[in-house]
C-alpha positions as CSV (number, residue, x, y, z in Angstrom):
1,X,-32.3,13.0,-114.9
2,X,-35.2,14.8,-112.8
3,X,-37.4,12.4,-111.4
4,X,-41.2,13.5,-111.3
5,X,-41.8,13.2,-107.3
6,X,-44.7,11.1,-105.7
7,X,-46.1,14.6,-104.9
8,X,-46.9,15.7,-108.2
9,X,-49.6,12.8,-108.5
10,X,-51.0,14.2,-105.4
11,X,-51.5,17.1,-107.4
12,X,-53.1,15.6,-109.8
13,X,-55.3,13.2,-108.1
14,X,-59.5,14.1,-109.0
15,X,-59.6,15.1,-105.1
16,X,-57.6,17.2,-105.2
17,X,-58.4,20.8,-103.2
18,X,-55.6,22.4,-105.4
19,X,-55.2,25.9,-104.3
20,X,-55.1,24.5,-100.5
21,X,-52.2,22.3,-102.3
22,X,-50.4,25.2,-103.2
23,X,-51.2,27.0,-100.6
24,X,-49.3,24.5,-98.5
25,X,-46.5,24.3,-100.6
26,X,-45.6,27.7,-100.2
27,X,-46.3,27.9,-96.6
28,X,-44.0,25.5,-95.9
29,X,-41.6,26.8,-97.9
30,X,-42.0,30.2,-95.5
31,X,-44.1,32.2,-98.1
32,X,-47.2,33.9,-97.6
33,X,-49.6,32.7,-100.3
34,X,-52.8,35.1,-100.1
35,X,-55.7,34.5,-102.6
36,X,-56.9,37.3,-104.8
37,X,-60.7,36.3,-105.1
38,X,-61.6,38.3,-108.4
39,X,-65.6,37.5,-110.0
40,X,-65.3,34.1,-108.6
41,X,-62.1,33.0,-109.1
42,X,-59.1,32.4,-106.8
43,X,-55.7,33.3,-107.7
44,X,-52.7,32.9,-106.1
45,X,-50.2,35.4,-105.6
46,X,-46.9,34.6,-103.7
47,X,-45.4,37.2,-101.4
48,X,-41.4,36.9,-101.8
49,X,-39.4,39.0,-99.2
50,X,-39.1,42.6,-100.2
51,X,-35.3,42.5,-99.9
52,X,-35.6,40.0,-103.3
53,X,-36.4,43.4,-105.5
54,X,-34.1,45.7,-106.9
55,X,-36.4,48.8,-108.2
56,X,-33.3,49.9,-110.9
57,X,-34.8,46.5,-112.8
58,X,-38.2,45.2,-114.6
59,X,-40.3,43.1,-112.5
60,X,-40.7,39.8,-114.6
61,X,-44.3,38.3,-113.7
62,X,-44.8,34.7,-114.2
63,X,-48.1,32.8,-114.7
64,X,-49.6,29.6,-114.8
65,X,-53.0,28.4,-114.1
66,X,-53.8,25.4,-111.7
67,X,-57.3,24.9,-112.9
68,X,-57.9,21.9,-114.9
69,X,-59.9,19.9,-116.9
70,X,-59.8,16.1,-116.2
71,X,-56.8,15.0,-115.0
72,X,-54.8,17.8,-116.8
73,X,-51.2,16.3,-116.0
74,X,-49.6,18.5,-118.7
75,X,-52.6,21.2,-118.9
76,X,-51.5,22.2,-116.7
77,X,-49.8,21.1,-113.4
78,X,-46.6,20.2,-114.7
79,X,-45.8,23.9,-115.2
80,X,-47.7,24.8,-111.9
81,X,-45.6,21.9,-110.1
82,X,-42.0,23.1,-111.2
83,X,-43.0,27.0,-110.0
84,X,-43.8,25.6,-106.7
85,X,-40.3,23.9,-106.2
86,X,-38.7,27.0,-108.4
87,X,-40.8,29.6,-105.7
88,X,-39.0,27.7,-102.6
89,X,-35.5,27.6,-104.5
90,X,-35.9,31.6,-105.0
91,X,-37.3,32.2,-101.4
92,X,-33.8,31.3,-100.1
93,X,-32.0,34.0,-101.9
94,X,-30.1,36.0,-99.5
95,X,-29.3,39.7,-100.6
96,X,-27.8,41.4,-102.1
97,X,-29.1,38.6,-104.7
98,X,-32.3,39.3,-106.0
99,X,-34.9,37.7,-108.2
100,X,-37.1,40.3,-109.2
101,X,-39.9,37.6,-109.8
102,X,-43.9,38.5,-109.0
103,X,-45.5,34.9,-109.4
104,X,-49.0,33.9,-109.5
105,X,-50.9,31.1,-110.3
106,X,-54.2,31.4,-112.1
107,X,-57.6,30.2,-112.0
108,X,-60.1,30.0,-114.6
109,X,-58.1,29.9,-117.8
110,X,-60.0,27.0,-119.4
111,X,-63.3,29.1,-119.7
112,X,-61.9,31.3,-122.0
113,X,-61.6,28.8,-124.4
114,X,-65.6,28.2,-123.8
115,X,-66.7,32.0,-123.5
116,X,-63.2,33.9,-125.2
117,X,-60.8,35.7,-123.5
118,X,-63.5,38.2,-121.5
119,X,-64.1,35.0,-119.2
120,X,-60.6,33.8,-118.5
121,X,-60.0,34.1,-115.0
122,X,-57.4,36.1,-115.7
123,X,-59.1,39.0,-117.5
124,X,-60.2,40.9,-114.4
125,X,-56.4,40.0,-113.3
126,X,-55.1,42.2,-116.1
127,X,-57.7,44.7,-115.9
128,X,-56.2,45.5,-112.1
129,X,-52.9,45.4,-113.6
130,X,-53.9,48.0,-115.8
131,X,-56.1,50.2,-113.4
132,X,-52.9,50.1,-110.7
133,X,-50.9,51.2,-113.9
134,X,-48.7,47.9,-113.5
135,X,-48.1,47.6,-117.5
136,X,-44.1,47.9,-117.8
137,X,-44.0,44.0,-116.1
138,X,-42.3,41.6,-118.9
139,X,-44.7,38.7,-118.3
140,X,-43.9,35.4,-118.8
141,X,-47.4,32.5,-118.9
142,X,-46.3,28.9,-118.7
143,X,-49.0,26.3,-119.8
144,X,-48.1,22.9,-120.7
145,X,-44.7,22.4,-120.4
146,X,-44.6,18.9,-119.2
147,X,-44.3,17.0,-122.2
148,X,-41.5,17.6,-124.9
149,X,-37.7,18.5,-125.3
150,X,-38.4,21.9,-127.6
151,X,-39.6,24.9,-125.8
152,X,-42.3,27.1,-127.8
153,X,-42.5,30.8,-128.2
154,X,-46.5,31.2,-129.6
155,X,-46.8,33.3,-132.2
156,X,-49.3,36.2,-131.3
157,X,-51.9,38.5,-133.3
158,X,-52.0,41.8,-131.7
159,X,-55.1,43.5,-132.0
160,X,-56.3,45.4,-134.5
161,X,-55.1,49.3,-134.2
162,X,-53.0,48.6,-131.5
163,X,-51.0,51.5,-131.0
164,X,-47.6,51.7,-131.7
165,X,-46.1,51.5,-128.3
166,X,-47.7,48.5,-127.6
167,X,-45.9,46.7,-130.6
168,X,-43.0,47.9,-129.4
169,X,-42.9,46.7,-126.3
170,X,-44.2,43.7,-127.3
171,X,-41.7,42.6,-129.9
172,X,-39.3,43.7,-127.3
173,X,-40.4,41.5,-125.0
174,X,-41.0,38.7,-127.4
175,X,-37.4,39.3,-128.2
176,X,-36.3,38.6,-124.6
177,X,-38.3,35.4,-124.2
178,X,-36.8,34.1,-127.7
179,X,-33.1,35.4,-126.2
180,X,-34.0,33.3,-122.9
181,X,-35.3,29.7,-125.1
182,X,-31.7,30.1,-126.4
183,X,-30.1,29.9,-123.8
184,X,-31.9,27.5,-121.6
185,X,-32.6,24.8,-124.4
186,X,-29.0,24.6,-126.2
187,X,-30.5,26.3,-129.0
188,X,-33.1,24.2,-129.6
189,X,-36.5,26.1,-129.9
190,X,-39.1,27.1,-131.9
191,X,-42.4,29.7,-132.6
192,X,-46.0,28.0,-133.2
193,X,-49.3,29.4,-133.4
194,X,-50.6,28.1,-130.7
195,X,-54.0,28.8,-128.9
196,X,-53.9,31.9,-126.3
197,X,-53.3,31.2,-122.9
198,X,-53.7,33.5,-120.0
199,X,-51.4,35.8,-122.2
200,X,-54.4,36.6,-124.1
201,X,-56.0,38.6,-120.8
202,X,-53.2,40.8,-120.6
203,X,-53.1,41.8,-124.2
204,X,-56.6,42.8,-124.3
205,X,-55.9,44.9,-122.0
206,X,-53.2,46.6,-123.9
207,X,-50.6,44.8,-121.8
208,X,-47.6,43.1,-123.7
209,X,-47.7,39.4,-122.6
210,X,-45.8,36.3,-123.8
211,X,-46.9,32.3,-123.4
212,X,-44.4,29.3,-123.4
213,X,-45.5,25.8,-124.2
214,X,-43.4,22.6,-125.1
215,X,-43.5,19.8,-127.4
216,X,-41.6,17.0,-128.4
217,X,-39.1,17.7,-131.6
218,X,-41.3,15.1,-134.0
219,X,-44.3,16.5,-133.0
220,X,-42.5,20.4,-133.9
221,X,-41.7,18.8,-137.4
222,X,-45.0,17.5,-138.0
223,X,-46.7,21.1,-136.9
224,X,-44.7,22.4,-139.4
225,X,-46.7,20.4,-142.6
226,X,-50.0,21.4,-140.8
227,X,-50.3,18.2,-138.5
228,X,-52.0,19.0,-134.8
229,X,-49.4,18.0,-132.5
230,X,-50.3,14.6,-130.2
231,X,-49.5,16.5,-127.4
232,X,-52.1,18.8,-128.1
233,X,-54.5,16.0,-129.1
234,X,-53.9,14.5,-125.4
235,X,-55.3,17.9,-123.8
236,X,-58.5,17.8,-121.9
237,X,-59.0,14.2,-122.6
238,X,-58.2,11.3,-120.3
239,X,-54.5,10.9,-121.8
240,X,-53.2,14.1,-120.1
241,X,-51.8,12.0,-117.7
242,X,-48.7,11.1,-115.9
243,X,-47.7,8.5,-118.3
244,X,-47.7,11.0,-121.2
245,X,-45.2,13.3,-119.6
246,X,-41.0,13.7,-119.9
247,X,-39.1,14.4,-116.9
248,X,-36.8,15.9,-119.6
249,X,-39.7,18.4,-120.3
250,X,-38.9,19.8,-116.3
251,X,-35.3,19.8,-116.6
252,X,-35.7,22.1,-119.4
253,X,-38.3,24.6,-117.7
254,X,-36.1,24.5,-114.8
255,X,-33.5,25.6,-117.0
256,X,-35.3,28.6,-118.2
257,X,-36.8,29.6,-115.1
258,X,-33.5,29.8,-113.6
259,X,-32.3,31.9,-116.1
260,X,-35.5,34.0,-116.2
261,X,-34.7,34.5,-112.3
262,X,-31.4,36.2,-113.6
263,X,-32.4,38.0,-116.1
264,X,-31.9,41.5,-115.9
265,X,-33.9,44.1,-117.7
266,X,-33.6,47.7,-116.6
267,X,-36.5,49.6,-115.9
């Protein structure tokens, strides 16, 4: 059974400088950890060894924001605190394995549920993505996945007239990420509307984007007959704390983000 380390309540702690925290993590895990400042905000993009990519192969780009509100145990440092340890598992790969990964942590993504999805830190994230003409990534957003034993696929509403390749690659993408909760969760996982995470940034900007949460199997039944999950309830209040999290909850993200490390998509 994983045991949540003393570290993570470091993370959490109302002090805490957290991009300097993940910063540091990385660094001394021997990765360069640059921040993108974008209209204010500071991301975090992690700089794996070149010799990790193979170009016959998607790129699979995985994000989670670190901001917070309140303590924000669930919402959403668990998720930010298992890509830290996955990030220094993956930087000791030693070719000709390869990963394929681009990884970066967020900032911002609670404003868009103040000001919608044209404030979330993110946005002007996606909108470089799209200017660069990085849209063929399968992207993967991780937000509260520290509380639960059933991984959740959200359900998404694409925008209005969105043209036909877009659909396409989303549902093929969507398909992938259901494909991957299969295997990593012995078949046990589900598809919830759920409210947009930083995936939301990335489909406004025509790019196909997928968001994983997690909940706990009575709290999936009860969503079923129209009852808000506790879990959600807990979010941006003082109970999103350690106590309300399962260590289960990382043994199953670990399991998909190992498996997401060997997926294989080509390009």
């Amino acid at each position: 059974m994983y045991t949540i380390p003393s570290s993570f309540q470091d993370f959490i702690a109302p002090d805490c400088d957290r991009a300097a925290f993940i910063q540091k993590y990385l660094n001394a895990a021997g990765l360069e950890a640059p921040i993108l400042q974008m209209e204010g905000k500071n991301h975090i993009y992690v700089k794996f060894p070149q010799n990790q990519y193979n170009p016959t192969f998607r790129i699979k780009t995985v994000i989670a924001h670190y901001d917070r509100i309140g303590i924000g145990a669930n919402d959403n440092s668990a998720a930010v605190f298992c890509l830290l340890e996955w990030a220094a598992k993956l930087s000791r790969l030693v070719p000709p394995a390869f990963h394929n990964i681009r990884l970066i942590f967020t900032d911002g993504e609670e404003l868009g549920a103040m000001g919608g999805v044209a404030e979330q830190g993110a946005f002007p994230l996606a909108q470089v993505f799209r200017r660069l003409g990085i849209t063929n990534d399968d992207i993967f957003v991780f937000d509260c996945m520290g509380r639960g034993d059933v991984p959740i696929l959200t359900q998404t509403i694409l925008p209005h007239k969105a043209p036909a390749k877009f659909i396409k690659a989303f549902s093929e993408l969507e398909q992938r990420a259901a494909t991957l909760l299969q295997a990593s969760a012995n078949g046990r996982w589900f598809t919830l509307p759920c409210n947009y995470s930083d995936n939301a940034s990335f489909i406004a900007n025509g790019i196909p984007a997928v968001a994983i949460t997690m909940l706990p199997s009575a709290e999936v039944t009860a969503a079923t007959q129209g009852i808000q999950p506790q879990t959600w309830q807990l979010l941006h209040t003082q109970g999103d704390n350690l106590a309300s999290l399962t260590p289960q909850s990382f043994e199953i993200l670990y399991n998909i983000l190992n498996n997401l490390a060997v997926l294989k998509t080509l390009v």
